[in-house]
Legacy VTK file of the C-alpha trace (Angstrom):
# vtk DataFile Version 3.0
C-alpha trace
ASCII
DATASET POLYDATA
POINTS 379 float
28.123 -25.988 14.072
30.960 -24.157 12.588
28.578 -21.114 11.310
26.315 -19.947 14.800
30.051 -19.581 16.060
31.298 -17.445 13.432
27.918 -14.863 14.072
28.423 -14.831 17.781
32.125 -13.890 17.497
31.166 -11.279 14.499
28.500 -10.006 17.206
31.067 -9.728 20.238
33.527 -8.110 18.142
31.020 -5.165 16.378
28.681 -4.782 18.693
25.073 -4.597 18.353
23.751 -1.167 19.685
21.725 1.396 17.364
22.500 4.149 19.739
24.550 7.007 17.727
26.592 7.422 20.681
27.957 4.410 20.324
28.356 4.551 16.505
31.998 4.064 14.614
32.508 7.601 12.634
34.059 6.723 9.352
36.779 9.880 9.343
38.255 11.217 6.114
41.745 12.178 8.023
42.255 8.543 7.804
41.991 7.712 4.468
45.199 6.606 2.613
46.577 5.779 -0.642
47.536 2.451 -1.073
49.210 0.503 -3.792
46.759 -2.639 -5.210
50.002 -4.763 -4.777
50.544 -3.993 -1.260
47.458 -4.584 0.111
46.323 -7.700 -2.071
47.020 -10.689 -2.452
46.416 -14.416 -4.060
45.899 -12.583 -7.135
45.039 -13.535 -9.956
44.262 -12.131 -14.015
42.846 -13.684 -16.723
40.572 -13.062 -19.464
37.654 -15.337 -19.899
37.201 -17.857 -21.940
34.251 -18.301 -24.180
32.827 -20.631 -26.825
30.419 -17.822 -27.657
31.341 -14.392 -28.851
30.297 -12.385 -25.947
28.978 -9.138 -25.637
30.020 -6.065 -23.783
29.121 -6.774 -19.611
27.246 -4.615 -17.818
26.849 -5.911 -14.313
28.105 -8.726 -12.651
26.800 -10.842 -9.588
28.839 -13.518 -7.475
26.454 -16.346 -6.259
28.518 -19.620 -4.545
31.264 -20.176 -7.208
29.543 -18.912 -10.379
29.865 -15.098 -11.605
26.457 -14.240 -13.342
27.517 -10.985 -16.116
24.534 -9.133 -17.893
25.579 -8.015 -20.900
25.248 -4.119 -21.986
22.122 -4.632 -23.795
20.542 -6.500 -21.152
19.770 -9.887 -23.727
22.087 -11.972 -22.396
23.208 -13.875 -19.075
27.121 -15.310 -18.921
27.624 -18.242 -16.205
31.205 -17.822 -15.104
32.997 -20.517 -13.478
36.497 -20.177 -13.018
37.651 -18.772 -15.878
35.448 -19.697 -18.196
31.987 -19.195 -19.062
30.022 -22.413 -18.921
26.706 -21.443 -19.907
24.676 -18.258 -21.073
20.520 -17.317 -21.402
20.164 -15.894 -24.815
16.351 -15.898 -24.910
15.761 -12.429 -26.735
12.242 -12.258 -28.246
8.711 -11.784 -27.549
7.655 -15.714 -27.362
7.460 -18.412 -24.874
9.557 -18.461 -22.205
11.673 -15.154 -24.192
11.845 -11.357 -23.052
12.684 -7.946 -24.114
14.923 -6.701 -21.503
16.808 -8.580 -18.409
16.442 -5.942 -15.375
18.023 -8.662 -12.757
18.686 -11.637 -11.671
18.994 -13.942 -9.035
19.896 -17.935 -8.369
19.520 -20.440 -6.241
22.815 -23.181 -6.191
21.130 -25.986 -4.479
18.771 -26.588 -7.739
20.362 -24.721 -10.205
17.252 -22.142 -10.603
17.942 -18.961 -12.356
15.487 -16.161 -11.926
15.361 -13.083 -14.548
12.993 -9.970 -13.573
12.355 -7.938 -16.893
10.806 -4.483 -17.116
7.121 -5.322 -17.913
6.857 -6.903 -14.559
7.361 -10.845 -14.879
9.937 -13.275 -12.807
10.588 -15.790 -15.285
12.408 -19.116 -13.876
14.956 -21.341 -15.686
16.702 -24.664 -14.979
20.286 -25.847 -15.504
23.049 -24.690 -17.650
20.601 -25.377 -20.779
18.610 -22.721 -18.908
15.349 -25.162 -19.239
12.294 -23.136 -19.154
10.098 -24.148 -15.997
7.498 -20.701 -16.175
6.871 -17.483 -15.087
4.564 -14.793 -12.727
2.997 -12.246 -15.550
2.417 -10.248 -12.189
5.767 -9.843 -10.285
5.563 -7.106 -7.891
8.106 -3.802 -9.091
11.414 -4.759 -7.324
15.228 -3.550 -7.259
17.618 -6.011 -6.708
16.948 -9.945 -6.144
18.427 -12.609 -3.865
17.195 -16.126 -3.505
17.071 -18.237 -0.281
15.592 -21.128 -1.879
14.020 -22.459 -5.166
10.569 -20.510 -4.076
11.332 -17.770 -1.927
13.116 -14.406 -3.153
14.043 -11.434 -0.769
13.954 -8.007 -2.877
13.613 -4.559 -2.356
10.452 -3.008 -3.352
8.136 -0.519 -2.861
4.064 -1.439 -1.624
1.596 0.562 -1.464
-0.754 0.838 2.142
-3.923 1.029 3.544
-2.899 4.282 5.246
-2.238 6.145 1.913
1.667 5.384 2.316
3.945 3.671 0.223
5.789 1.142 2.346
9.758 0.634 1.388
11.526 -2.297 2.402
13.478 -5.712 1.969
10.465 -8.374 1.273
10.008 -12.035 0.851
8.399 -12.458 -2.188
6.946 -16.225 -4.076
8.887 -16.126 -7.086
5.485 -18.481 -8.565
2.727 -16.661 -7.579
4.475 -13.032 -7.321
2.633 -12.407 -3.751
4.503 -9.988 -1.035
5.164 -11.343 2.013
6.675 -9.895 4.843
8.471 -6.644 5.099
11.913 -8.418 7.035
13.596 -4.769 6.947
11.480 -1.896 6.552
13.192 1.390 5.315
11.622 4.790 4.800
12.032 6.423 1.598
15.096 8.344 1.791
16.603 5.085 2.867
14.959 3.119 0.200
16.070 6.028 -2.367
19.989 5.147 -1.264
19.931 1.470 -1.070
22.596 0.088 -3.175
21.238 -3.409 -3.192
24.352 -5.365 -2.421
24.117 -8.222 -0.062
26.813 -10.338 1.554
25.194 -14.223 1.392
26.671 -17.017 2.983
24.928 -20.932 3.137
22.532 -19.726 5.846
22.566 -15.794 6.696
22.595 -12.670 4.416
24.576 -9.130 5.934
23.541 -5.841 4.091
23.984 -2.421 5.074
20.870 0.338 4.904
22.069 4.184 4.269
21.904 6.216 7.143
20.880 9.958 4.867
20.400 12.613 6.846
21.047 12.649 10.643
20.559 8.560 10.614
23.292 5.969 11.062
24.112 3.406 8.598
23.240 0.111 9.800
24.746 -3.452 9.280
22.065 -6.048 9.753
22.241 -10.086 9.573
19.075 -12.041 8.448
19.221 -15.375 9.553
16.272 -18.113 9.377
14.057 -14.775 8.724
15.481 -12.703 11.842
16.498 -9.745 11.594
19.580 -8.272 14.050
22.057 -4.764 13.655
25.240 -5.751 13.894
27.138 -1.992 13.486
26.352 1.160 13.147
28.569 3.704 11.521
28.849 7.357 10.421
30.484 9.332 7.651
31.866 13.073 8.692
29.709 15.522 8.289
30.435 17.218 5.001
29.276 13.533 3.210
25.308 13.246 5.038
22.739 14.961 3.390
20.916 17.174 4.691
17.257 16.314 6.066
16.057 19.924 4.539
16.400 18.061 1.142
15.290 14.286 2.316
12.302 12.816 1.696
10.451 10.109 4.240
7.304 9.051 3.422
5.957 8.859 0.161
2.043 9.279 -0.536
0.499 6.744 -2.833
-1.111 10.359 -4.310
2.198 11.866 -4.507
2.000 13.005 -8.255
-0.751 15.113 -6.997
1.072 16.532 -4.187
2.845 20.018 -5.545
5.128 20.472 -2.239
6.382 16.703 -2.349
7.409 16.729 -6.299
9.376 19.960 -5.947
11.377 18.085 -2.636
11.579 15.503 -5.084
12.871 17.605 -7.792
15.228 18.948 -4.996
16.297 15.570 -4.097
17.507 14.893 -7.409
19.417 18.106 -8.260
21.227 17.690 -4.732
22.000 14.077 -5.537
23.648 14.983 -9.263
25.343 18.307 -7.829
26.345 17.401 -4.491
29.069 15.170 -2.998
27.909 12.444 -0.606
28.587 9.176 1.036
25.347 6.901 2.247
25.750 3.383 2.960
28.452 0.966 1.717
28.906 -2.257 -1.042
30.524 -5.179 -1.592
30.519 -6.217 1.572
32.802 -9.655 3.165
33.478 -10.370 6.488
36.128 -13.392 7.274
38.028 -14.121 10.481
35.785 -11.178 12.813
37.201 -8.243 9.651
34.476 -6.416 8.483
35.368 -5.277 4.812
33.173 -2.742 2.828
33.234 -0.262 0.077
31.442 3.557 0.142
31.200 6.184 -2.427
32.085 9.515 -1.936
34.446 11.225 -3.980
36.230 8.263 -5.038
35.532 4.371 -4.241
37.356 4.027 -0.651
38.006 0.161 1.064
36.682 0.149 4.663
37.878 -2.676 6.454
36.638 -3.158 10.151
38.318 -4.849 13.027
37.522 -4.742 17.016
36.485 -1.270 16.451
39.354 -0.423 14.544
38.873 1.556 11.658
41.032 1.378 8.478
40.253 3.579 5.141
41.979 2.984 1.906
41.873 4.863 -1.417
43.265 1.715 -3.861
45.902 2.261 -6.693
47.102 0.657 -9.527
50.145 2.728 -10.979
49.555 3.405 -15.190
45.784 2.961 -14.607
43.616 6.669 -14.449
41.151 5.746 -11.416
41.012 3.907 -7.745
40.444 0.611 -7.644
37.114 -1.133 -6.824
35.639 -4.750 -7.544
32.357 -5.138 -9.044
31.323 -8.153 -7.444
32.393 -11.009 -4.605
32.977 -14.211 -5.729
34.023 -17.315 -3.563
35.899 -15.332 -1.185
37.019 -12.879 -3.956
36.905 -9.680 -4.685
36.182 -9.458 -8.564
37.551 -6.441 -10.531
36.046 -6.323 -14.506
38.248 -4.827 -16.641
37.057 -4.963 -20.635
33.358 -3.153 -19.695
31.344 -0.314 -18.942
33.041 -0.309 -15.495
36.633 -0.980 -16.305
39.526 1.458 -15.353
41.524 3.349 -18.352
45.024 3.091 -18.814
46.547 5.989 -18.500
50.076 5.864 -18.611
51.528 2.521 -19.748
55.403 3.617 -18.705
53.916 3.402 -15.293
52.904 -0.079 -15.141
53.784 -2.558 -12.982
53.861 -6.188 -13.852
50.318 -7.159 -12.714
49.361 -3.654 -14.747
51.497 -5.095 -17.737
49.534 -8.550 -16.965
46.267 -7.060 -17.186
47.232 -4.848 -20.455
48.002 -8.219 -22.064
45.273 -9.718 -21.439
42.948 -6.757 -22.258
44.630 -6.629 -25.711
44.211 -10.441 -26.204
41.062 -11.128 -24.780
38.789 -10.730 -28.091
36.382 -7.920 -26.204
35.833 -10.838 -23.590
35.655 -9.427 -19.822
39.239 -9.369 -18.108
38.667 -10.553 -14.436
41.423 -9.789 -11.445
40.338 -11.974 -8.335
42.234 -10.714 -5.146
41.593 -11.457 -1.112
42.899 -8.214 0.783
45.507 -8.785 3.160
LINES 1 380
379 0 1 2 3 4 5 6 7 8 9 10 11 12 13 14 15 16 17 18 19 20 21 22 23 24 25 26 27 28 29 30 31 32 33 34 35 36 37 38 39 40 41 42 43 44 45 46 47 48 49 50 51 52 53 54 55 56 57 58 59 60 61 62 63 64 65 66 67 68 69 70 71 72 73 74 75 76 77 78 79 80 81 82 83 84 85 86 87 88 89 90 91 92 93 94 95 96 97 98 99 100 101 102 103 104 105 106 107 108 109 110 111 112 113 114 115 116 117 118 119 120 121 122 123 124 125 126 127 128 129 130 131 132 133 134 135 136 137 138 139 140 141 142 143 144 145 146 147 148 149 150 151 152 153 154 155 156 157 158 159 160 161 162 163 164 165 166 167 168 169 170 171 172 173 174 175 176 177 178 179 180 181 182 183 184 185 186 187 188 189 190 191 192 193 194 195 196 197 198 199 200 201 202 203 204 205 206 207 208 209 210 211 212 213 214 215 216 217 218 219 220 221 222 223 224 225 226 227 228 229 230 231 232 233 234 235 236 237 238 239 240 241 242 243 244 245 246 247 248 249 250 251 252 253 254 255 256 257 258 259 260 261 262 263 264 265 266 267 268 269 270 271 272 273 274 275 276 277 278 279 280 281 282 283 284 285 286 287 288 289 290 291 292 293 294 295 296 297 298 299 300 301 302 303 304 305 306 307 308 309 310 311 312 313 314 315 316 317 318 319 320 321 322 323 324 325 326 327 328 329 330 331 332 333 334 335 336 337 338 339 340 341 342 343 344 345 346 347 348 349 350 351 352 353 354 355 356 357 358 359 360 361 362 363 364 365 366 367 368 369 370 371 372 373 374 375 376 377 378
């Protein structure tokens, strides 16, 4: 019973009106600099441990207590638990049950199923940490990231085409056997699809994700529970961080190549989104004990953490390191910051570390190229 409680308090505390009026603006006055020590805590450092030699990490995804790492040339799969990796998919090849590429995965606890999309379109499914081949769909449906709610059913982004010459953007329930698209449980338009980050926060029996508000929308928080969909928040950056609508695109033809005016407001798009500062959306969501906690990208990474309307905007330091602070995944109740990979912070100055800093330093330089992880709850 403990669960229904927790969404009806999160819902009396956030609110659950789409009207901007009644929107939370997200301020940039507000924004300070805070030290990682002061605002963390149950911390913890190590490097992982690994009977195989691992390769460089890419991404990393938190699913119950195991932290799934892709490594840099998408081959291989790491199953972190604790700190120590228990299991990996190393299935690079062109045969049975093999691939050329990982694009993403996704997992399901209760029977230990591990789903891998590659780029020529299949889902392939595997079984237990000896990652037991069970089959594939040679047909899956082109799809960003992938979450799944059981052993059968996935819920990904994607992209499908319409009867009324419209591609149709969305979250969708998809049959990880057959590949068939199911329905649309959040539909987005395209500018909103274009800025999706993909993160989702799952718990045992509801997923919370937040669709970018570009343009003169809000950003929304919604909850899916048992397949229903409800907005929790809406928020707002300042002004100088939306994009403007003269550059947005929201529908997308399924002719569009052949459309002259929509690939130059495409081309548009793009040079605004590699020139131009913005802020859509937020990541890394977690929400414990009615605090809303999330993480947007405008200039730097900045911690928003939400409370009874209260709004509280962090840039996070580590003293001796050369950028702010962000995790790349949430683990357990975790935040999950991966030093030794593409996403790690530099040292900069080693005079100016601190004894965590010092920590993580020794760990870095004894890890053996294996992935340092600092775990953290925010206070």
């Amino acid at each position: 019973m403990r669960k229904p409680i927790i969404v009806l308090a999160f819902l009396s505390l956030l609110g659950c009106s789409g009207n901007k009026s009644t929107s939370l603006l997200l301020p940039d006055d507000i924004i300070e600099d805070v030290n990682f020590e002061d605002i963390a805590c149950d911390v913890r450092v190590f490097s992982v441990k690994s009977p195989y030699l691992m390769e460089g990490i890419e991404t990393c995804q938190g699913i119950g207590d195991l932290l799934f790492c892709i490594s840099e040339n998408h081959r291989v799969i790491y199953w972190i638990k604790g700190d120590s990796v228990i299991a990996k998919l190393d299935k690079y090849g062109r045969g049975h049950g093999e691939y050329l590429w990982i694009e993403s995965c996704a997992y399901t606890p209760d029977d230990s199923i591990l789903f891998i999309r590659t780029t020529d379109n299949r889902l392939i499914r595997y079984q237990g940490l000896n990652c037991n081949y069970m089959g594939e769909c040679s047909d899956f449906p082109g799809v960003s990231r992938l979450y799944a709610l059981n052993g059968r059913t996935l819920l990904a982004q994607s992209s499908v085409p319409g009867d009324d010459n419209i591609h149709h953007q969305g979250l969708y329930l998809i049959d990880a056997e057959t590949g068939e698209i199911g329905r649309n449980v959040c539909p987005m338009d395209y500018a909103q699809h274009s800025f999706y980050n993909g993160n989702i926060y799952q718990t045992a029996d509801s997923i919370m994700f937040i669709i970018p508000g570009p343009g003169d929308d809000d950003n929304v928080l919604y909850l899916l529970k048992d397949e229903q969909l409800s907005p929790l928040l809406t928020f707002r950056y300042e002004d100088k961080w939306r994009i403007p609508e003269s550059v947005l695109i929201r529908e997308l033809s399924t002719d569009y190549a052949s459309d002259a005016a929509r690939i130059q407001k495409m081309i548009a798009l793009g040079q605004y989104r590699m020139k131009e500062p913005f802020c859509n959306g937020g990541t890394y969501l977690f929400y414990s004990d009615g605090r809303l906690m999330f993480w947007s990208l405008s200039d730097y990474f900045v911690l928003n953490i939400i409370k009874n309307n209260d709004v509280r905007r962090y840039h996070v330091t580590l003293p001796g390191f050369d950028k702010y602070l962000n995790p790349n995944a949430v683990l357990g109740g975790y935040y999950v910051t991966v030093f030794n990979s593409l996403f790690k912070s530099e040292i900069e100055n080693e005079k100016e570390l601190t004894p965590l800093g010092r920590q993580i330093k020794k760990e870095i330089d004894s890890s053996d190229g294996n992935p340092v992880l600092l775990l953290y709850h925010i206070k």
